[in-house]
N, C-alpha and C positions, 0 to 999 in steps of 0.2 A: 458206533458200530459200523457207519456207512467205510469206514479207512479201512475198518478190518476186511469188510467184505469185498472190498477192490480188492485188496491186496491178495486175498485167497481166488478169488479168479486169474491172477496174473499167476499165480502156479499153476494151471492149467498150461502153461504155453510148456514148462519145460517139467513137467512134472513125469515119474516112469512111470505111472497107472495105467492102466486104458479105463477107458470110459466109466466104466461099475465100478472099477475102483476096487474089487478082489481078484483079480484072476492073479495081477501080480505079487499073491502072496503065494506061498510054500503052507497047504494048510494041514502038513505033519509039524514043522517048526512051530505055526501058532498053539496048536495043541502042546507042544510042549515048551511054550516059551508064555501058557498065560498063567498071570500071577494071583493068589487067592486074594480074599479079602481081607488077611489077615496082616499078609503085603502091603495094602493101601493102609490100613487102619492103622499102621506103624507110623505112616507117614505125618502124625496131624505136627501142624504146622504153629500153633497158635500154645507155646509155650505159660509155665505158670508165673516167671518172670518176667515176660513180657513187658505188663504194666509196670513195672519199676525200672526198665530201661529208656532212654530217648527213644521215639520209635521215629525210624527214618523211611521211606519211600517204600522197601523190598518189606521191612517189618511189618507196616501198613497191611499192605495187601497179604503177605501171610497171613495175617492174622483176621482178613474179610474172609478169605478162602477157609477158613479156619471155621466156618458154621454151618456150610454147603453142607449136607448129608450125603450121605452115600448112599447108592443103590443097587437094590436087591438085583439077584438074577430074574425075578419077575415082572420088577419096574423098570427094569431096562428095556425087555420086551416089549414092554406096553409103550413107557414114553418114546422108542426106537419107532415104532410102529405108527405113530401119531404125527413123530418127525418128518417122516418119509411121505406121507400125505400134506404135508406142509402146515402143522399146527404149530405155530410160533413160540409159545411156551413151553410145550413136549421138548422144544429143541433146545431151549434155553434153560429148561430144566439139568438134561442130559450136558452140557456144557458145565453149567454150574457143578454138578456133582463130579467133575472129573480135571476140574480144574489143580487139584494135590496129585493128579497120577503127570501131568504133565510136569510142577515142579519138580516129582522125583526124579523124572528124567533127564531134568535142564540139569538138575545138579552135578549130575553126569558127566556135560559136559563143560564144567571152570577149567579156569586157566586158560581158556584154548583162545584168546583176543575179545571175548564180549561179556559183558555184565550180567550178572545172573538174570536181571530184570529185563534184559534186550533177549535172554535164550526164551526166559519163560513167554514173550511175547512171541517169538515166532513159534514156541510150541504151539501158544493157545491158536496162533491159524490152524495150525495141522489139526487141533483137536475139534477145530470149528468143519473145515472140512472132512475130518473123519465121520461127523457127524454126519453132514450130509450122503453121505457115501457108504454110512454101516447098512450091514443086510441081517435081521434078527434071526431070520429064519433060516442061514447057514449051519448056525449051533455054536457060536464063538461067543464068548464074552466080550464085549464090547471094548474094555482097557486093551486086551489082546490085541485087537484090529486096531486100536487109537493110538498103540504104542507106534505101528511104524510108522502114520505117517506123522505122528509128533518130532521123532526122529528125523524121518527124511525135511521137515521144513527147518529143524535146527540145525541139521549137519550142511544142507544147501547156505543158510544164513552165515554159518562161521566161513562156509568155502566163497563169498561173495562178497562179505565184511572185514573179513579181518586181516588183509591183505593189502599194503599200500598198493602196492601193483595187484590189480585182478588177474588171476587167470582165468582161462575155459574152464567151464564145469566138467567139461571131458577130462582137460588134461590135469585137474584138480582129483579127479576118480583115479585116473594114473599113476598120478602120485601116490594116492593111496596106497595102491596096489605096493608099488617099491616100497614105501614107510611101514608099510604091516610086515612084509616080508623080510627087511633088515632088522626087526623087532622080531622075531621069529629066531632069524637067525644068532643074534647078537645072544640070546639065550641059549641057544643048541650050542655055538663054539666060542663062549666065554671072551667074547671081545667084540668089539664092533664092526661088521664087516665092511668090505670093501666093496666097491662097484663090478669087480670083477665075480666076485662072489656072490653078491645078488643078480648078476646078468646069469649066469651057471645055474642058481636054481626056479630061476625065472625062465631059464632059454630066449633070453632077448639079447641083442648085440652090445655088448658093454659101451658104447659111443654114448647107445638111447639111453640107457642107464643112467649115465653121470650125466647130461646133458641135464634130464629128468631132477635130479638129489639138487643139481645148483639153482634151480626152481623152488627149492623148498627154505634156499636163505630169506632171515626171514630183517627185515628193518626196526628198528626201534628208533624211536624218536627221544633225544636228548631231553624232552619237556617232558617224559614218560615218567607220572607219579610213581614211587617207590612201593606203596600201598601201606598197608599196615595202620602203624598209630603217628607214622614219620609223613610229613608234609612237605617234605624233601621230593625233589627231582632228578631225574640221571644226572642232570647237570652239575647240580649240586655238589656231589663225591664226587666226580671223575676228576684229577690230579692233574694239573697242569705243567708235563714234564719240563717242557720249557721256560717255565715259572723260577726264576734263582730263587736261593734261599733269604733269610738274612744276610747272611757273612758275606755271600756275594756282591749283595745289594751295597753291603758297607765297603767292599774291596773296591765297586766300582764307583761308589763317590771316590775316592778316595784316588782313583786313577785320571778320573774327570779334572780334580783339582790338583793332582802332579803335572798332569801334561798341558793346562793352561799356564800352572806356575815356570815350564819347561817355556815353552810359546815366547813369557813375554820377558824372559831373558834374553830375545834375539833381537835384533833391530829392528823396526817395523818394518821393514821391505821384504825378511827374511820370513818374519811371523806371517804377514801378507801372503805369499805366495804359499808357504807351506799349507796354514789355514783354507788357502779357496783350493791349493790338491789336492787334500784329502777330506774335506768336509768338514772342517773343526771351528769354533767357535761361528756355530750358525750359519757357514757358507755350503755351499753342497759342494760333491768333488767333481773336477773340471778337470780337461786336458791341459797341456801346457797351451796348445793354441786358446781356448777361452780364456785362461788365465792370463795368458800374452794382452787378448785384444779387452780384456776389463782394465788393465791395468795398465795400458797402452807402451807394452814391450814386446820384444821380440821372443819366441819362440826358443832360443836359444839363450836370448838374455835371463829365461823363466827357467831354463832348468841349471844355467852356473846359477843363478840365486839357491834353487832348491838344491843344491848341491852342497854349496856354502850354508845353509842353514843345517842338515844334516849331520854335516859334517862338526857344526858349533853344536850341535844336541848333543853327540857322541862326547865333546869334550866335557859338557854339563852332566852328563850322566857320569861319566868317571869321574870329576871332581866332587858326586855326593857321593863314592863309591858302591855305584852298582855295576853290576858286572855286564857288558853289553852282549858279551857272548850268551848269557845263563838268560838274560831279558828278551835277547830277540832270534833265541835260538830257533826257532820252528820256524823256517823258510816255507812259500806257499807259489806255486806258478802266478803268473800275473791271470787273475781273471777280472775283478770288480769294475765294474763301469765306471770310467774318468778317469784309469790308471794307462799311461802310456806305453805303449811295448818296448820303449827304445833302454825302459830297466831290465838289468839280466835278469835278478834275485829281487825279493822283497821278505821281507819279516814281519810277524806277526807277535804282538806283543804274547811273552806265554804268562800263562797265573801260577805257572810256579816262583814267579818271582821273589828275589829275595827280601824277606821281611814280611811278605803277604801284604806290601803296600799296595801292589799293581792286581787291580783284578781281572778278569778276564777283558779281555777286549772284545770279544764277539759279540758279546751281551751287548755294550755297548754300539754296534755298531761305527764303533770309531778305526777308520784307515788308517793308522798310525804305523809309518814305514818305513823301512831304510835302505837304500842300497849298500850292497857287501862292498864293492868301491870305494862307496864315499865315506866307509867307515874305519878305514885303514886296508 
């Protein structure tokens, strides 16, 4: 109890009440916003199935709350009265007995980022300080006065918790204001309105408006339980467009193993050279100068080799008759790091190739290239 009672002092610092803790009610609203007993008495918690269910954490305490009695309009007076004098029991009586008017109000608020168990928890502050703070002798029923500030500590809790980014409790009230009013409106002209249109019947400057609404995007976390009977995580479904299929998978073995078979048709010098320019068989892709000074040539003696090796590709690929125009048709500006500028054109393998032997090359990340030049 000592956690709860800090914590209900610490609403004190931002709480709207003053001091007595009624002035800032509306006590035509309470009169017509308190609920009978027949209200509560709907409420009982402690089901007849219950005991044949697993009972987990929220079932538990239902089902404690579930023997509290309720209290008269006479014993309210009385334990209220006793409270307020500081009689420990009076208080924890009156607590006890109203512990189901606070679930029905947590229940109010699901879906909204907190667990039914984390609302009912910061109701029961409100309901502990409502306690301290009822006055019997106004003429109200006590659920009446308990409901706001049960509300006000759950609605401060969602606006303070459930936000990876915190904002101001001001500018969390702000927001409000716009969210209730585009819910207003979105009802009166049958679509969702615009920022313009809630500036217009807000009379605020459309700027503060939208500025406001992009404050209300809200983050989810990829690790975010699915809920239900699924023990699945966002992660889990979301589709990994970049992900090939099958067939892809099997086009681009299939491309791996033509363009080594391609490779070690040329003479080593030529395979050498082509291999460390473009990155293929394990080398990464280099300029002609790094390629020159690994393999101690010159600069120009590395690109008549790459030249002459291209140009023996070209002759290998027509003699298994593929077609080199249909293969390396989609030309690409030079951009890739280790490609030299002094090529006009370059080619990129396409997957429409014939046969569906050649798969994509991108997937692969293989550079596989040719100059328009060197290829007739």
């Amino acid at each position: 109890m000592s956690q709860n009672t800090l914590k209900v002092h610490d609403l004190n610092e931002d709480a709207e009440f003053d001091e007595n803790g009624v002035e800032a009610f509306d006590e035509k609203a309470l009169s017509e916003e308190e609920p009978s007993d027949n209200d509560l008495a709907e409420e009982e918690l402690l089901s007849q199935g219950a005991t044949q269910r697993v009972l987990d954490a929220t079932q538990l305490y239902l089902g404690e709350i579930g023997y509290s009695p309720l209290l008269t309009a006479e014993e309210e007076v009385y334990f209220a009265r006793r409270a307020l004098r500081g009689d420990v029991a009076s208080r924890r009586r009156m607590i006890e007995s109203n512990l189901r008017l606070v679930v029905k109000i947590a229940r109010r608020y699901g879906n909204r980022g907190l667990a039914l168990l984390d609302l009912i928890e910061e109701g029961n502050l409100g309901l502990i300080r409502a306690v301290e703070k009822f006055d019997p002798e106004r003429g109200f029923r006590f659920s009446t006065y308990a409901t706001w500030w049960i509300r006000q500590t759950i609605e401060r809790a969602i606006m303070n918790q459930t936000r990876t980014i915190r904002l101001p409790i001001h500018i969390v009230k702000e927001l409000n204001v716009y969210l209730r009013t585009a819910r207003e409106l979105s009802h009166k002209l049958d679509h969702e309105p615009s920022a313009e249109e809630i500036a217009e019947q807000l009379d605020k400057p459309v700027d503060d408006v939208s500025r406001m609404l992009r404050l209300n995007e809200r983050i989810t976390s990829v690790d975010t339980p699915l809920g239900g009977d699924s023990e699945k995580a966002l992660l889990d479904i979301l589709a990994d467009e970049k992900e090939n299929g099958p067939e892809d998978t099997t086009q681009d073995d299939d491309m791996k193993q033509s363009i080594v078979k391609w490779l070690f048709e040329l003479n080593a010098k030529q395979r050498e050279v082509l291999a460390r320019r473009f990155g293929l068989l394990g080398y990464e892709a280099a300029t002609l100068e790094d390629v020159g000074r690994e393999i101690g040539l010159t600069r120009e003696r590395v690109r008549q080799i790459q030249v002459e090796g291209l140009r023996r590709l070209r002759e290998i690929l027509q003699t298994q008759g593929l077609n080199i125009e249909a293969l390396f048709r989609e030309y690409v500006p030079l951009s890739k790091k280790g490609q030299s500028t002094d090529w006009p054109f370059f080619y990129r393998l396409s997957s429409a190739s014939s046969g569906g032997i050649l798969g994509t090359i991108g997937a692969l990340s293989i550079s596989f290239c040719v100059m328009r030049n060197a290829c007739g």
